[in-house]
VOBA-1610 file (N, C-alpha, C; in pm, whole numbers, padded with zeros to 5 digits, always signed):
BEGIN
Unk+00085-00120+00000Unk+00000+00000+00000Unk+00088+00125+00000Unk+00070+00215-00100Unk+00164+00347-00078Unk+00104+00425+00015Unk+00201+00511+00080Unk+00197+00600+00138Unk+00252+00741+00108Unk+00226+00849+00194Unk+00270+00970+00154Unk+00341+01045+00279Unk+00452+01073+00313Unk+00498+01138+00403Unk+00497+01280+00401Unk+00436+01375+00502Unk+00432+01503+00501Unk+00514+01554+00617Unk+00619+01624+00569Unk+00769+01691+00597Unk+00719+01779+00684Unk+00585+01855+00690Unk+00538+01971+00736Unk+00482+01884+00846Unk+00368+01817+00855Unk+00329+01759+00979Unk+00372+01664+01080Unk+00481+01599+00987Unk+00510+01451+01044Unk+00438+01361+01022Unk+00323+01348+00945Unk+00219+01228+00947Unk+00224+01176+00870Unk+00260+01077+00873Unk+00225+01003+00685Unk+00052+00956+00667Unk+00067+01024+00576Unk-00114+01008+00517Unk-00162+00884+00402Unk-00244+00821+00428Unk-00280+00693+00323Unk-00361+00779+00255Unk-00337+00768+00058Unk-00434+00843+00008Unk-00550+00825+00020Unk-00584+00675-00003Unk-00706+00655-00022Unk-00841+00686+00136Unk-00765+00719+00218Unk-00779+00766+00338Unk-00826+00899+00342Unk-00697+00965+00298Unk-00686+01096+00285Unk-00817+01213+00186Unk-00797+01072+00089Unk-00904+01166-00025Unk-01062+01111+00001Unk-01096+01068+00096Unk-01224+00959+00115Unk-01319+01045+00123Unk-01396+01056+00042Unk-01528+01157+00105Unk-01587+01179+00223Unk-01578+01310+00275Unk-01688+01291+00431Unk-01803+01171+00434Unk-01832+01108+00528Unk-01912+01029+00572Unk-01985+01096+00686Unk-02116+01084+00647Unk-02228+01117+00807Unk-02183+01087+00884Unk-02215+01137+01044Unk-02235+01068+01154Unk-02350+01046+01207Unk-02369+00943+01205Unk-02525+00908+01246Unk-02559+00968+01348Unk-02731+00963+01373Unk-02723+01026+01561Unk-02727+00863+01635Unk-02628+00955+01729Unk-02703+00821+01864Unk-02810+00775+01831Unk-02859+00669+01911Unk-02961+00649+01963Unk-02990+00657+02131Unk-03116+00659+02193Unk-03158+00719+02292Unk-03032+00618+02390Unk-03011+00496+02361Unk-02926+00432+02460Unk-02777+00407+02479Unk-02727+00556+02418Unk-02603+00548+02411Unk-02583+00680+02459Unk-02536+00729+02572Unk-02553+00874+02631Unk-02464+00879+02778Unk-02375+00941+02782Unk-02275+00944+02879Unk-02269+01073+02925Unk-02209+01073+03069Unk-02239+01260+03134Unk-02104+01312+03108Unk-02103+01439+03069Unk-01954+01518+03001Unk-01884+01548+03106Unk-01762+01513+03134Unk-01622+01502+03229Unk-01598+01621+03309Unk-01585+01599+03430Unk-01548+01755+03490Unk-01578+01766+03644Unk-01535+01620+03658Unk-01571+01606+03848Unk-01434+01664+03917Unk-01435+01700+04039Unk-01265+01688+04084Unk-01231+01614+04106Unk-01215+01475+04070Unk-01131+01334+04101Unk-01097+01298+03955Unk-01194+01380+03867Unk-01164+01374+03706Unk-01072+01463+03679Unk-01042+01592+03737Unk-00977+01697+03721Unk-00778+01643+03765Unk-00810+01576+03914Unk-00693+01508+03970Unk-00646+01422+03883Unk-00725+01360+03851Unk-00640+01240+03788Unk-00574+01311+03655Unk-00649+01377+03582Unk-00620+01438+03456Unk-00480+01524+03483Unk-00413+01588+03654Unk-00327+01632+03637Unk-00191+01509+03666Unk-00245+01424+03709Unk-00121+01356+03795Unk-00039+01293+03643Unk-00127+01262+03591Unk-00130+01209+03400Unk-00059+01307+03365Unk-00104+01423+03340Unk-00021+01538+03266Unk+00141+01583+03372Unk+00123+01575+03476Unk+00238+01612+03570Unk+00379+01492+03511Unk+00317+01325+03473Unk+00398+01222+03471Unk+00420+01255+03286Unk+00383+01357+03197Unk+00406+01362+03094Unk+00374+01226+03031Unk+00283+01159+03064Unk+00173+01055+03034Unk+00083+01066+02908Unk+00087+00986+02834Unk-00029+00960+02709Unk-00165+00815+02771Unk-00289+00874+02756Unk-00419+00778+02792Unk-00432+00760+02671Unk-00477+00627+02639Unk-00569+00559+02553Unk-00744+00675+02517Unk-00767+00667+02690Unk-00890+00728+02693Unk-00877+00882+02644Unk-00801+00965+02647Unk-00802+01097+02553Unk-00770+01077+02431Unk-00669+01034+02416Unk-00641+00991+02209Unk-00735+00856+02155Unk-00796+00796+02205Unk-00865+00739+02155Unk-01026+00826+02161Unk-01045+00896+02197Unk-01191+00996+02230Unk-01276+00870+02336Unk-01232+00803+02386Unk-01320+00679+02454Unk-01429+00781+02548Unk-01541+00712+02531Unk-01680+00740+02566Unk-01719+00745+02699Unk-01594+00632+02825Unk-01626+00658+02938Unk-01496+00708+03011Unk-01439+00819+02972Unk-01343+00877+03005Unk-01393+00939+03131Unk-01492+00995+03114Unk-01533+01091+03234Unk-01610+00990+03393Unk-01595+00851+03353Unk-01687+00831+03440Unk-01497+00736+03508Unk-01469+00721+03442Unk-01353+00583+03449Unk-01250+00680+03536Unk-01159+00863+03475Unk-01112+00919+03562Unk-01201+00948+03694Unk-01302+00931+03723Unk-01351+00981+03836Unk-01353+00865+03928Unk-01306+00787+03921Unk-01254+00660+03945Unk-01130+00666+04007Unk-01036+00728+03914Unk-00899+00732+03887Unk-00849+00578+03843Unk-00943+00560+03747Unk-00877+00434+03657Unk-00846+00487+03542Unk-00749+00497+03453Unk-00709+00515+03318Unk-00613+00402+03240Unk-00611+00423+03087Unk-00524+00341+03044Unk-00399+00359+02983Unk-00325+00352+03024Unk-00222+00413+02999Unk-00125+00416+02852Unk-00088+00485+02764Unk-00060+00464+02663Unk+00048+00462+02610Unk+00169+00355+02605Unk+00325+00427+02606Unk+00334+00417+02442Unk+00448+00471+02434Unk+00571+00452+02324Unk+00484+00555+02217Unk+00461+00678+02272Unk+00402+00811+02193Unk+00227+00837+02161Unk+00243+00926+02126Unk+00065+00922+02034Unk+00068+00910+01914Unk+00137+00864+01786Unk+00172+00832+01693Unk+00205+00728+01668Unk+00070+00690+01561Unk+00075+00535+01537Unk+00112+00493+01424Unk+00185+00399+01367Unk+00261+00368+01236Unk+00146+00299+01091Unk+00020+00258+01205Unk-00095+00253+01088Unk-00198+00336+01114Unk-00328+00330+00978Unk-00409+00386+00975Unk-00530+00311+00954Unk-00550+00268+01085Unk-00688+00194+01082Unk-00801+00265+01044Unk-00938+00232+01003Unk-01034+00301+00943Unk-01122+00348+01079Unk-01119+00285+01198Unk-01156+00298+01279Unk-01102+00396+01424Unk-00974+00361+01408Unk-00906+00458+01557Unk-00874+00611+01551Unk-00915+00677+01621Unk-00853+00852+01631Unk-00717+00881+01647Unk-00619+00785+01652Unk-00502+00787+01750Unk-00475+00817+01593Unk-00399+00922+01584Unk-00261+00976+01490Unk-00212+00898+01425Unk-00180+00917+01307Unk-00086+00802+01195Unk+00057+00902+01131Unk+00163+00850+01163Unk+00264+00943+01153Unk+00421+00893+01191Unk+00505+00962+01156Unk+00586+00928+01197Unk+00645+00911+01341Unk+00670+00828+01403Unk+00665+00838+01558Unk+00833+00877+01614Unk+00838+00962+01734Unk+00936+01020+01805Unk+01009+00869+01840Unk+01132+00933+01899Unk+01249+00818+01969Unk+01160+00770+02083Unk+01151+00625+02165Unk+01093+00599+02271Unk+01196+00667+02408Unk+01088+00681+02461Unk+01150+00760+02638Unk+01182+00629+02703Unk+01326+00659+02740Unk+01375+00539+02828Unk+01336+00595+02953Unk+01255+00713+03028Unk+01224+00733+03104Unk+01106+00701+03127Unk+01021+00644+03039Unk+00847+00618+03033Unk+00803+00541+03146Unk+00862+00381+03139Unk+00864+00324+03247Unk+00852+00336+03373Unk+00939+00440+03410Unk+00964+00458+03548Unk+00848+00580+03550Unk+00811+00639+03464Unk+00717+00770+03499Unk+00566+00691+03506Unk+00570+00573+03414Unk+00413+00469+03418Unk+00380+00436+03543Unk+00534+00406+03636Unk+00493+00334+03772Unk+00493+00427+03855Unk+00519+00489+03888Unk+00495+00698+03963Unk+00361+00695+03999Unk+00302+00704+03826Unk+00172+00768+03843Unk+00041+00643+03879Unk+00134+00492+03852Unk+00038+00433+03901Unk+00054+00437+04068Unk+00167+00449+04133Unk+00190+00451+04246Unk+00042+00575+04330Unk+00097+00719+04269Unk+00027+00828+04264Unk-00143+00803+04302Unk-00171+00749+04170Unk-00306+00693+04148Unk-00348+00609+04213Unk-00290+00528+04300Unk-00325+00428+04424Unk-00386+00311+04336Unk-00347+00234+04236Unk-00418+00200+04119Unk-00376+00028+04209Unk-00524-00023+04199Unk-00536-00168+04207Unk-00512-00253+04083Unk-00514-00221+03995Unk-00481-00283+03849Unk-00496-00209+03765Unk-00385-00183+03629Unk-00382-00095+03594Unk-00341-00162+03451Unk-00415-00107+03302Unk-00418-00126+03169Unk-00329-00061+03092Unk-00207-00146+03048Unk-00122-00027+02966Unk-00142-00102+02802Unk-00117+00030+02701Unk-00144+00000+02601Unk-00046+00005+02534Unk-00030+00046+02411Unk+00044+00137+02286Unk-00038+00130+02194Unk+00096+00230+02070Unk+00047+00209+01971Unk+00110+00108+01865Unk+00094+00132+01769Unk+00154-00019+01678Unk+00283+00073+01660Unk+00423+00015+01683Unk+00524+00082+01652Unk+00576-00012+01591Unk+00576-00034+01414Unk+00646-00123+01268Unk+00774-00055+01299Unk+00784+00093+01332Unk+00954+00127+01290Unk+01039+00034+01350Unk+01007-00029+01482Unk+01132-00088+01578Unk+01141-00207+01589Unk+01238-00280+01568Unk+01255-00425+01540Unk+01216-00496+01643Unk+01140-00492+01755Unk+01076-00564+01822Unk+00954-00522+01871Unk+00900-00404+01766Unk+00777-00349+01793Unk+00760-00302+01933Unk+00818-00306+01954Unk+00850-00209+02074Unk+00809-00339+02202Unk+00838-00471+02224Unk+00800-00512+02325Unk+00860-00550+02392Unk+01008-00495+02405Unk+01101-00466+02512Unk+01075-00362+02612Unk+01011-00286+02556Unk+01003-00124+02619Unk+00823-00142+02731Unk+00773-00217+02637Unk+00622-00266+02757Unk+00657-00380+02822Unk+00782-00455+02818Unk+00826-00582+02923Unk+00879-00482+03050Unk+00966-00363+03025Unk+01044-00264+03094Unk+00939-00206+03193Unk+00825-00156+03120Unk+00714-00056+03169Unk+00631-00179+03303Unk+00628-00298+03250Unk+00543-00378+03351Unk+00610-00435+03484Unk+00782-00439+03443Unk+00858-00459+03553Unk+00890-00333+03632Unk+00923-00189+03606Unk+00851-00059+03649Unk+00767-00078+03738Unk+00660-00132+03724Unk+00521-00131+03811Unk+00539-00201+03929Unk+00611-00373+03886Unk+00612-00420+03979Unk+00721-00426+04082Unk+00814-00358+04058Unk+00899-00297+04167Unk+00882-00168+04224Unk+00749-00120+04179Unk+00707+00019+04265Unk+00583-00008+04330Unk+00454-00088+04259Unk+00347-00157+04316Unk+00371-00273+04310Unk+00422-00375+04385Unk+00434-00516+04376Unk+00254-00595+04370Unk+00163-00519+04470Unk+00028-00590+04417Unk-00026-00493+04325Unk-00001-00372+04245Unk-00069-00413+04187Unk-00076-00486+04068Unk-00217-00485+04010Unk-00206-00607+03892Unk-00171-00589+03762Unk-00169-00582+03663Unk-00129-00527+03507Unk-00193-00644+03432Unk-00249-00546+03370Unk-00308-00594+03243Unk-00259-00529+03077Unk-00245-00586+02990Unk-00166-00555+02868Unk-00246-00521+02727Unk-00238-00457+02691Unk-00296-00458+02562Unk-00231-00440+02454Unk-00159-00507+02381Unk-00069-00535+02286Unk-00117-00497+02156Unk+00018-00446+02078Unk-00034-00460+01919Unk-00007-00590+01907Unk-00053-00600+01754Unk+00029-00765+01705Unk+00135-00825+01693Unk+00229-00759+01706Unk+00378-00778+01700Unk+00367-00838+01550Unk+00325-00809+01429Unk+00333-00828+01277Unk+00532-00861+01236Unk+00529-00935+01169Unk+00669-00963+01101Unk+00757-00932+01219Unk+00752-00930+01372Unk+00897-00935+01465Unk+00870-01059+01541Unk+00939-01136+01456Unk+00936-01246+01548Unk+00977-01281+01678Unk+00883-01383+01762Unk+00950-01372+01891Unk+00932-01246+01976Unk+00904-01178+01956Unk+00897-01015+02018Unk+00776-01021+02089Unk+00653-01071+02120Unk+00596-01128+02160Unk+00592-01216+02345Unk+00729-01298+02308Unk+00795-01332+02413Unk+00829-01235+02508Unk+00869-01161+02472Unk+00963-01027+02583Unk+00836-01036+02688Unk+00698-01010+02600Unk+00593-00934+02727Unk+00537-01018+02811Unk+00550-01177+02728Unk+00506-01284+02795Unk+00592-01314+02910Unk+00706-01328+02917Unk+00811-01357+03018Unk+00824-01228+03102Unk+00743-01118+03129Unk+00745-00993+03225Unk+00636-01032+03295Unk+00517-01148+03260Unk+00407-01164+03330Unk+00326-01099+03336Unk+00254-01023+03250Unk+00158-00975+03329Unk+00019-01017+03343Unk-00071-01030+03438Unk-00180-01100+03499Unk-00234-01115+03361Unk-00286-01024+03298Unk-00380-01018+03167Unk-00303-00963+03005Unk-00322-01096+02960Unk-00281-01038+02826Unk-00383-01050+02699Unk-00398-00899+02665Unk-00515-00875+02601Unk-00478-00888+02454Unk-00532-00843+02367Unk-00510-00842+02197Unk-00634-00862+02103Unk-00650-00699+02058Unk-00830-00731+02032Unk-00775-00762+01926Unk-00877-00843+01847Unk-00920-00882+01698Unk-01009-00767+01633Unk-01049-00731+01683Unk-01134-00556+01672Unk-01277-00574+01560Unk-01240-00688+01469Unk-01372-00675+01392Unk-01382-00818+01367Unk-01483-00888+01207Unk-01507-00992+01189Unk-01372-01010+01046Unk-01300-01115+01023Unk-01187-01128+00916Unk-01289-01065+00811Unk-01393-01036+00751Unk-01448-00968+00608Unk-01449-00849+00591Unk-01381-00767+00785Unk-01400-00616+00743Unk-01224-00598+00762Unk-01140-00697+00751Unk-01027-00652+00803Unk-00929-00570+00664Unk-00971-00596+00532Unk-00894-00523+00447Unk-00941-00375+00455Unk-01088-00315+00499Unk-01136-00182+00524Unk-01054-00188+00659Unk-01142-00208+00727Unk-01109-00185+00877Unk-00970-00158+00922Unk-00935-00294+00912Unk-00808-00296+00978Unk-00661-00350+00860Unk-00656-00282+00781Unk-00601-00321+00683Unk-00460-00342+00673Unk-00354-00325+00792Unk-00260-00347+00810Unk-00217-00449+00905Unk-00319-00532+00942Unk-00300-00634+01047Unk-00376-00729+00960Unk-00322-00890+01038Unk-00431-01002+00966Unk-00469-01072+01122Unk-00585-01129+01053Unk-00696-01195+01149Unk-00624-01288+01192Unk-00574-01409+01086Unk-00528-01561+01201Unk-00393-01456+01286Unk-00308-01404+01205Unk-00186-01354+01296Unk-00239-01343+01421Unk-00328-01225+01444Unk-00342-01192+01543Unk-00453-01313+01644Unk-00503-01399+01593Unk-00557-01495+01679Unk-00449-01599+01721Unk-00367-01618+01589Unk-00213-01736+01640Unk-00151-01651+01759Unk-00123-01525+01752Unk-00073-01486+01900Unk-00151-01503+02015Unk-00256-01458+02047Unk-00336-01515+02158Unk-00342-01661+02211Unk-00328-01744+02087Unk-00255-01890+02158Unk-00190-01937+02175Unk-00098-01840+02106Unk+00095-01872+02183Unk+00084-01863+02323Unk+00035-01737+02359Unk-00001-01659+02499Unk+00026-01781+02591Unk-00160-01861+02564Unk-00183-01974+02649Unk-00084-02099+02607Unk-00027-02138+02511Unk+00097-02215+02511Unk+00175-02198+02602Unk+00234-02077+02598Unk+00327-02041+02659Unk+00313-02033+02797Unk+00225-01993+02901Unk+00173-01974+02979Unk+00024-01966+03038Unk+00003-02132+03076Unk-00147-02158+03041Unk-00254-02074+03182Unk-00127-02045+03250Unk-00195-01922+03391Unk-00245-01817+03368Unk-00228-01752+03268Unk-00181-01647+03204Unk-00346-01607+03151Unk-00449-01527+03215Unk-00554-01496+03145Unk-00536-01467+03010Unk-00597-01437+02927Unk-00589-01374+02838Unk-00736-01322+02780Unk-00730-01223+02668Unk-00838-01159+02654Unk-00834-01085+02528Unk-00944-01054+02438Unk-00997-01034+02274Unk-01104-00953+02320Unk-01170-00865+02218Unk-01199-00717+02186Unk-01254-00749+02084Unk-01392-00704+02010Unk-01417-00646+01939Unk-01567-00553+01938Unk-01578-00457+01810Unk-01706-00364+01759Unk-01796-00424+01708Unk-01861-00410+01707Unk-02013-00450+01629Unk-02072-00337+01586Unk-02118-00317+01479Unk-02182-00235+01424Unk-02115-00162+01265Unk-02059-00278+01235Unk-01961-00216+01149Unk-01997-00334+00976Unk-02095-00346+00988Unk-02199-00425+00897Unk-02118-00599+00879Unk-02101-00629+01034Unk-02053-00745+01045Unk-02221-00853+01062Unk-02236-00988+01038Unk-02304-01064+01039Unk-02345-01091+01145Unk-02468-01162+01230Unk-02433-01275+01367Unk-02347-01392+01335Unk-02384-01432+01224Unk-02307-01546+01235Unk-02144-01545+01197Unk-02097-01400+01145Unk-01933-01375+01157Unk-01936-01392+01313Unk-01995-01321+01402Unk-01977-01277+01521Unk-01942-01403+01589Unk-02028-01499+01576Unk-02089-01632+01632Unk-01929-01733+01584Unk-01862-01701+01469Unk-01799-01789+01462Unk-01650-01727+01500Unk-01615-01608+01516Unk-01515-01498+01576Unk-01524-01580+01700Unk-01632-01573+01787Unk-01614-01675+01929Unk-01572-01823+01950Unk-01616-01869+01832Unk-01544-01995+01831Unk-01389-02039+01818Unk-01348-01855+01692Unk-01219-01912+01648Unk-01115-01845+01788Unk-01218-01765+01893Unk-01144-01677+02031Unk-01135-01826+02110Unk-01209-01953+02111Unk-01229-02043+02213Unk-01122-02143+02160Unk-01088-02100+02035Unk-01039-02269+01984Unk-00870-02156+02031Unk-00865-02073+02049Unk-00740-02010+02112Unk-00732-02023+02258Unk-00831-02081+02349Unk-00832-02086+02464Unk-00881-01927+02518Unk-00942-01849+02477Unk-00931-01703+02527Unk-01000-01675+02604Unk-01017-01669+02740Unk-01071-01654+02876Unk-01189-01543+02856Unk-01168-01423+02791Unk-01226-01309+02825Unk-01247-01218+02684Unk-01398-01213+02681Unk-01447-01161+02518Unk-01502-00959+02577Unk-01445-00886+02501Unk-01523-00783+02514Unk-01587-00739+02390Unk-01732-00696+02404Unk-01777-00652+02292Unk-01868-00532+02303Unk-01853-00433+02187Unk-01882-00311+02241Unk-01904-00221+02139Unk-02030-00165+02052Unk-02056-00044+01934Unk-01934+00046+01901Unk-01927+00036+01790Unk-01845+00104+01739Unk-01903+00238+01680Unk-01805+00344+01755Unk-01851+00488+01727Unk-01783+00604+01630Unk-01811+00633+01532Unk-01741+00693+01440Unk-01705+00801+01509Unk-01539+00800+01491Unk-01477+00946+01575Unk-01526+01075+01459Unk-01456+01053+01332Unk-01501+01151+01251Unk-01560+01153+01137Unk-01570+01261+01031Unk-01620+01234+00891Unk-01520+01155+00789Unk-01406+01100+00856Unk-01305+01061+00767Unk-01301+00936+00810Unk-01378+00880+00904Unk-01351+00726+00963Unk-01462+00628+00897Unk-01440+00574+00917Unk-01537+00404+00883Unk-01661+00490+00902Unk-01751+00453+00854Unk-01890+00520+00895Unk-01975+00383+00961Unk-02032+00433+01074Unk-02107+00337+01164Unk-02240+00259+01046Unk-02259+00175+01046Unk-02394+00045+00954Unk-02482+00011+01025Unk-02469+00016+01143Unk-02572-00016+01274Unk-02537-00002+01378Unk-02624+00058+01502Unk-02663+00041+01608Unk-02693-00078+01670Unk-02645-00129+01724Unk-02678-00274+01796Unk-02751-00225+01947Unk-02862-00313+01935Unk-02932-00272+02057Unk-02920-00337+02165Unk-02927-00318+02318Unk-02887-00368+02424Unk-02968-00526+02433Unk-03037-00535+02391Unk-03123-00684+02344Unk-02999-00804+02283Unk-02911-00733+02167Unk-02867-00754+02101Unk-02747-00844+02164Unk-02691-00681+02232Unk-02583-00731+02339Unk-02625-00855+02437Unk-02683-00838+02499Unk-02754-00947+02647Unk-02714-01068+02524Unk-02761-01113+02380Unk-02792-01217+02347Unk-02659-01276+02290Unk-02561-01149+02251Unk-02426-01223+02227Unk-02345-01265+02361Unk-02405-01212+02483Unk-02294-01236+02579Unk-02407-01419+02607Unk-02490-01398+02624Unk-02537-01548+02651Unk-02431-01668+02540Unk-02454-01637+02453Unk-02360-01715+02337Unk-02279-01726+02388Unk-02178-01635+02416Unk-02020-01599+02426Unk-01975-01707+02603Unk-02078-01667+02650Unk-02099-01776+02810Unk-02082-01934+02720Unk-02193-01937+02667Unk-02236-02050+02640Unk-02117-02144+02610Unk-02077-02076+02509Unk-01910-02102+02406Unk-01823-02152+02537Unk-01801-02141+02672Unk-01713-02164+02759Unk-01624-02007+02755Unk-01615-01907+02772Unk-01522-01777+02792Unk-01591-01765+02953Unk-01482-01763+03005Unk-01449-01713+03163Unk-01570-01626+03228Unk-01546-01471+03119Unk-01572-01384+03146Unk-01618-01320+03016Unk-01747-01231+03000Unk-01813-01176+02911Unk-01858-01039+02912Unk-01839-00921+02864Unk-01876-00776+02890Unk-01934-00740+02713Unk-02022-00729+02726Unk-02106-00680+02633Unk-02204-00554+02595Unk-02200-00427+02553Unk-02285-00346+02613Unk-02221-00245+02474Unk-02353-00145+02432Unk-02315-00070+02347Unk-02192+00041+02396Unk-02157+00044+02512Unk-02062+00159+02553Unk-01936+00032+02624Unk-01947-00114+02624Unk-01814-00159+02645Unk-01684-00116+02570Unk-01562-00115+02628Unk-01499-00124+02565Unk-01361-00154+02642Unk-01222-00229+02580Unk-01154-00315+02614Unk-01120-00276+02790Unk-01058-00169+02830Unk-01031-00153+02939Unk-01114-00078+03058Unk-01276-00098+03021Unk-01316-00026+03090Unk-01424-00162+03219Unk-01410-00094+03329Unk-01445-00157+03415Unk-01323-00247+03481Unk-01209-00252+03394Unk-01105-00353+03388Unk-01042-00439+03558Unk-01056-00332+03636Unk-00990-00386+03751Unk-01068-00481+03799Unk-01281-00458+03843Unk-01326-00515+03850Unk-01360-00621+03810Unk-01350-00637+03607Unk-01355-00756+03551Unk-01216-00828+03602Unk-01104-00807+03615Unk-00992-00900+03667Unk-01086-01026+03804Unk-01125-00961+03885Unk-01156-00979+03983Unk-01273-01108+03993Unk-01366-01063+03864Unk-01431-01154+03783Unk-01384-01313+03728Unk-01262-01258+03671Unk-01143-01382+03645Unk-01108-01435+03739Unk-01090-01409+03826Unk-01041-01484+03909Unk-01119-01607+03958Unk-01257-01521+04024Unk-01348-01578+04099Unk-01394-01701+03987Unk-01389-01692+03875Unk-01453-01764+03755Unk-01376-01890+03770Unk-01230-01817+03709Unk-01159-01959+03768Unk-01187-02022+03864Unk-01193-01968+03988Unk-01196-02069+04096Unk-01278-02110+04154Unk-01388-02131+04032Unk-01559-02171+04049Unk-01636-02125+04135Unk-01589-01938+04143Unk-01686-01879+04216Unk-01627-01796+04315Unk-01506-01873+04334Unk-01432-01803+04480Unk-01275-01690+04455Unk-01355-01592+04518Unk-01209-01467+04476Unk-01103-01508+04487
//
C-alpha cells in the first residue's frame, strides 16, 4: 500500500484515506448517552497524568467513558508516543511518523500508578512497525517498572500484534503480566477496510501462543459490532477466540470518531448485546462484557476480579 509522508506535519497520510469523502455521523440512539467530564477526582487524575508527561488511551482514543472511568482514577495508559505507524479506518489515535521511545516512560508509568493508588492498571500502545521488536522490550520494561514500585498491583496488557517481529511477543510474555489482552477488533471480512494493516489468524495465532506459553496467564480479545458485520461472523469470531483458549471476550458499538472514519452500519441494541454475551458464556469464555458503551479496558480492575473468581468456580 503506498503512502505519503508530510515533511510539514510529520504524518504520513494513506491516500485513499486521505481523499475519502466525508461520511455522516449518524445520531445516537436514545441508549447510548454518557455525562460530560469535569468532576474533581476527574480533574486530579487528569493532572497527575499530565504532571507524569503521560499519554491515555482514553483521551487519544476519544473513549466514551473517560469521564466516568477518571472519576474513578482508573485510566489506560498509553506508552511509546501518540503516533501510530498505521491507519486503521476505525481509531482517532494519529498516523505518523513516531518520536524516539522515552527510556524514562517506564519509570514515569509506575509513579503515576503509584500516585493513582491503582489496584490494576491497563497499559497499552500504539503499533510501533519502525522498531525491530515493535516495541515489546520497552512494555516488558514498563510492567517490571510497576512491579517494583506496586508489587500488588495487577497489570493488564494490551498489545499490538507484534506483525513480522518475530518472537517479540515473548519479551511481554516472560514480564508476566496477569492479563494479556489483543483485540481482533472486527469480523476477518471487514479486516482489508477496517483494519487493513493487520491479519486476522496472525493476530488470533498470537493469543494462543499466549496460552501455550503460559497456560496461567488470562488472556483476553476485543471487538465492535456495528460495522456491517453478520451474527453469524460474530458467532464464529467466538469460536475461532475459544479454539485459542481465550478466557475473556469484550464486545462493544463502534462509534465513528469523525467524517473521515469508517462510517457506523448499525446500532446494535442492548437486546442484542444481552444475546451475544449469553452465546459468548455458552461457548465456555471465563468472562463476558457486552454493552453498546463496552470497551476493552473499561471496568477492567473489576472484571480482573471476575477472572479470578470464575476460575476458581466462584471463589475470589
Amino acid at each position: 500500500m503506498a503512502i505519503i509522508f508530510d515533511a510539514n506535519t510529520e504524518r504520513v497520510r494513506h491516500p485513499e484515506k486521505a481523499h475519502k469523502p466525508d461520511t455522516p455521523i449518524l445520531r445516537k440512539p436514545k441508549w447510548i448517552r454518557v455525562k460530560a467530564p469535569g468532576s474533581k477526582v476527574y480533574r486530579e487524575t487528569r493532572e497527575i497524568i499530565k504532571a507524569n508527561g503521560l499519554t491515555t488511551v482514553c483521551e487519544e482514543a476519544a473513549c466514551p467513558n473517560v469521564g466516568e472511568c477518571w472519576d474513578k482514577r482508573h485510566a489506560t495508559m498509553m506508552i511509546m508516543g501518540e503516533i501510530c505507524t498505521r491507519a486503521c479506518a476505525f481509531c482517532n489515535i494519529s498516523t505518523g511518523k513516531p518520536s524516539n521511545l522515552d527510556p524514562q516512560e517506564p519509570q514515569n508509568v509506575a509513579k503515576a500508578v503509584k500516585t493513582l493508588g491503582l489496584r490494576h492498571v491497563v497499559i497499552t500502545s500504539v503499533d510501533r512497525d519502525d522498531l525491530a521488536d515493535g516495541g515489546a522490550a520497552h512494555m516488558a520494561q514498563t510492567i517490571k517498572a510497576i512491579r517494583a514500585s506496586t508489587p500488588d498491583t495487577t497489570i493488564e496488557v494490551l498489545t499490538p500484534d507484534f506483525l513480522k517481529k518475530n518472537g517479540a511477543e515473548d519479551l511481554v510474555i516472560k514480564a508476566r503480566p496477569d492479563v494479556f489482552n489483543h483485540n481482533l477488533e472486527t469480523v476477518p471480512s471487514n479486516y482489508l477496510e477496517i483494519r487493513p494493516g493487520a491479519r486476522y489468524f496472525h493476530s488470533l495465532r498470537l493469543l494462543q501462543k499466549v496460552k501455550e506459553t503460559d497456560p496461567t496467564m488470562f488472556t483476553k480479545s476485543g471487538i465492535m459490532v456495528g460495522l456491517g458485520e453478520t451474527r453469524n461472523e460474530v458467532l464464529q469470531l467466538m469460536d475461532d477466540l475459544r479454539s485459542a483458549n481465550v478466557d475473556f471476550l469484550t464486545i462493544g458499538q463502534y462509534l465513528q470518531p469523525t467524517r473521515k472514519h469508517a462510517q457506523v452500519k448499525s446500532f446494535v441494541t442492548p437486546d442484542e448485546f444481552d444475546a451475544y454475551k449469553r452465546h459468548a458464556l455458552a461457548k465456555g469464555f471465563l468472562l463476558v462484557s457486552a454493552s453498546p458503551l463496552t470497551r476493552s479496558s473499561y471496568h477492567a480492575d473489576e472484571d480482573f476480579a471476575k477472572l479470578k473468581a470464575a476460575r476458581n468456580g466462584g471463589r475470589a
